[in-house]
N, C-alpha and C positions, 0 to 999 in steps of 0.2 A: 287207550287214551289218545286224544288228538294230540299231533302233535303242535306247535308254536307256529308255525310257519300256515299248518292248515286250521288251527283255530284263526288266525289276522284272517284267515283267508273267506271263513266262514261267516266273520262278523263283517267284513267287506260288503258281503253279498246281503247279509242281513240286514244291514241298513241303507240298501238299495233298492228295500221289498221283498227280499226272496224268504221266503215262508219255510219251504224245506231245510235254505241250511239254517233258521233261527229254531226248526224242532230238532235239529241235529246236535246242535250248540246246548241246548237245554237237557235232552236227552245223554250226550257224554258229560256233561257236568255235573248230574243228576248227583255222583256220589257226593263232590262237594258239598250243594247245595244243602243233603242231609246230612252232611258234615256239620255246616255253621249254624242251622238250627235244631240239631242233640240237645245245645248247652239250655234250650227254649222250654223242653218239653217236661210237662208237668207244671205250668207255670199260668194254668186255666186256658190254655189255645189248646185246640185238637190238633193231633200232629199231622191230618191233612191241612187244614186250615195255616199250621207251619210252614206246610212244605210249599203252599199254592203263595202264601206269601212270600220266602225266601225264591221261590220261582217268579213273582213278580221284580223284585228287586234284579235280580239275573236280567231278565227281561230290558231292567233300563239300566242296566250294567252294558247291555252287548250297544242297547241307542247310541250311547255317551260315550263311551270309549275310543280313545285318540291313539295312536302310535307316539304321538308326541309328547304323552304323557310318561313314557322312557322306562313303565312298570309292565309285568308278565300280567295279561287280564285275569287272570286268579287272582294275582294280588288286589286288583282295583275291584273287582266282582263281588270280594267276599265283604268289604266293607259298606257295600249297596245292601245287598243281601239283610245283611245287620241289621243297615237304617232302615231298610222296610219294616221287620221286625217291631223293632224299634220304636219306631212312629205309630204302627197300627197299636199297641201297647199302651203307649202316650194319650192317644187320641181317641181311642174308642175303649179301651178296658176289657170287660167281659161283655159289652152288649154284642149280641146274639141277633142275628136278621133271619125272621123268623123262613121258612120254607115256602109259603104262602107269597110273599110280601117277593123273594128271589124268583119265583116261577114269574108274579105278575112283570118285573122290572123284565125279566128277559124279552116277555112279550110284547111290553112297551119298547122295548130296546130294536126288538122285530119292526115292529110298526113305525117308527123312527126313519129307521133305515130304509123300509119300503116307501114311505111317505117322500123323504126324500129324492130318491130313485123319480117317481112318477111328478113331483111339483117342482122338483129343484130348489128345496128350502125345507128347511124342519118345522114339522106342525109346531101351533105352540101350545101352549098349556092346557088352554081353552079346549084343542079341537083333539086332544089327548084324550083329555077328561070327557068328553063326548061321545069319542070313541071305547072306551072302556066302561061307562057309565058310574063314573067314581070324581068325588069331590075334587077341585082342583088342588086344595092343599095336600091330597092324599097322592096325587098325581106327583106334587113335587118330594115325598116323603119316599114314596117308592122309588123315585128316580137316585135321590141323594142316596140309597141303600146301596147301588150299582158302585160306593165306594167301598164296600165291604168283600171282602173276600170270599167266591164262589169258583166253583171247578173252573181251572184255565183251557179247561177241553171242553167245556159247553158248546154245543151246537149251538149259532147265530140263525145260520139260515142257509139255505142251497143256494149256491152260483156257479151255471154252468155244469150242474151231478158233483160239484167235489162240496162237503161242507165244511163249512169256515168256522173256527174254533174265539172263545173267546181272548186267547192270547194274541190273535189275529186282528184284533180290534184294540187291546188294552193299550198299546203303547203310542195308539196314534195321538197328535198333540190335541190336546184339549182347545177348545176357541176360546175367545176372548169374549165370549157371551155366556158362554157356560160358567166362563170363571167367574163371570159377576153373579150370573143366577147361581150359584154357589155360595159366593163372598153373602149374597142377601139373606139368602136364606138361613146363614148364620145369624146374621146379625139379626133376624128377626128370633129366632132361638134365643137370643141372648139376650134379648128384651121378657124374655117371658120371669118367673119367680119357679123360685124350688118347688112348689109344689106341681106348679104348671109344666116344667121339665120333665119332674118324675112319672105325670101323665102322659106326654108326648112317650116317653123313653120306656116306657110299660104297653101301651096304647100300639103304636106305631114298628117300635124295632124289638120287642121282645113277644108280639103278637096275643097282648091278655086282652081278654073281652071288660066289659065295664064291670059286670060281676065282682072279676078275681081284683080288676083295680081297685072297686071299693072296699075290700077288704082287706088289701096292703094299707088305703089310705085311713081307715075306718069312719068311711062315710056312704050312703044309699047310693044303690046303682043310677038313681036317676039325678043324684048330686053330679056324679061324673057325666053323667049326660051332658049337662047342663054347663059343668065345664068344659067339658070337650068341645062344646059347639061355640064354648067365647071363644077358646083359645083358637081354633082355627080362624075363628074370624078376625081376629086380633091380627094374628099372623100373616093372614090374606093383604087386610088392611097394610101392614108393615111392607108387605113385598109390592106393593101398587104404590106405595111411598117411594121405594129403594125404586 
């Protein structure tokens, strides 16, 4: 176990950039970590899924963390830990993103990041959508997914022969542009009706073809066509409002 003097020492560095002492920091806390999520398991989370979450929480346990705060960072870490828990529980329930819909997001997440590198600026939605050959509301649906919890060791992408992990990306701050195209894209979800929901949330993050939807909903696959194709546009509509 680290000792006090070399964990301050580790989170010093880790919130200076240094990447090795922030897997070092994770990796000796590891037992904790599956400490405060035991009480979790069994409760519809898989207990990777657990653990990738109480690792994100760590993650912005080691950001936040002050010496001024007059507490051993165990103490403050475990209650991060928690909230992440916590909140992912709150917020999202059981929906499930499907495997399809996380490979695309990483790929989009690649092409982002390369995008930017060569323009000095991030595509936007449009030249997203262009590039992958997929509707622009689907563009924004795979993106909002990237909130969902997926291996924190995912290869990003090579720089320089080492590759970069997706813990390595997670905790950088979010812009003030994302946070609107987020706030919107809610608030356009929030416009739609229960049933219109249960399609987005069947359609989109649980990966059913229109098939299996109209069978939950008990109405013709070409019913769900038909709505599927308002609601996106509804929604379009809504985000070019916002």
């Amino acid at each position: 176990m680290l000792s006090n003097e070399m964990t301050l020492e580790l989170i010093e560095k880790a919130q200076h950039g240094d990447k090795e002492a922030k897997e070092i920091l994770v990796t000796e806390n590891s037992p904790l970590i599956k400490s405060v999520i035991r009480k979790y398991v069994g409760k519809n989370i898989e207990y990777d899924d657990l653990y990738q979450l109480g690792s994100i929480g760590f993650l912005k346990a080691i950001n936040n963390f002050r010496t001024s705060f007059n507490v051993k960072f165990s103490t403050y870490a475990v209650p991060m830990v928690v909230g992440e828990i916590k909140r992912f529980m709150r917020d999202d329930g059981e929906i499930k993103v499907s495997r399809a819909i996380k490979s695309q997001n990483l790929q989009i997440t690649k092409f982002v990041e390369n995008f930017l590198k060569e323009h000095n600026r991030k595509p936007s939605i449009e030249e997203i959508s262009h590039e992958f050959g997929i509707d622009e509301c689907e563009v924004i649906f795979t993106m909002e997914s990237s909130k969902m919890p997926i291996s924190m060791y995912t290869p990003l992408e090579e720089d320089g022969g080492k590759s970069l992990l997706l813990m390595d990306r997670y905790t950088e701050s979010q812009t003030s542009g994302d946070a609107l195209d987020s706030l919107a894209l809610k608030e356009a979800l929030a416009g739609l009706d229960e049933r219109d929901k249960k399609i987005v949330l069947l359609r989109f993050f649980r990966d059913k073809t229109q098939s299996e939807i109209a069978k939950v909903l008990n109405i013709s696959q070409v019913q769900v066509s038909r709505l599927e194709s308002k609601i996106l546009e509804k929604m379009k509509k809504r985000l070019e409002v916002n």
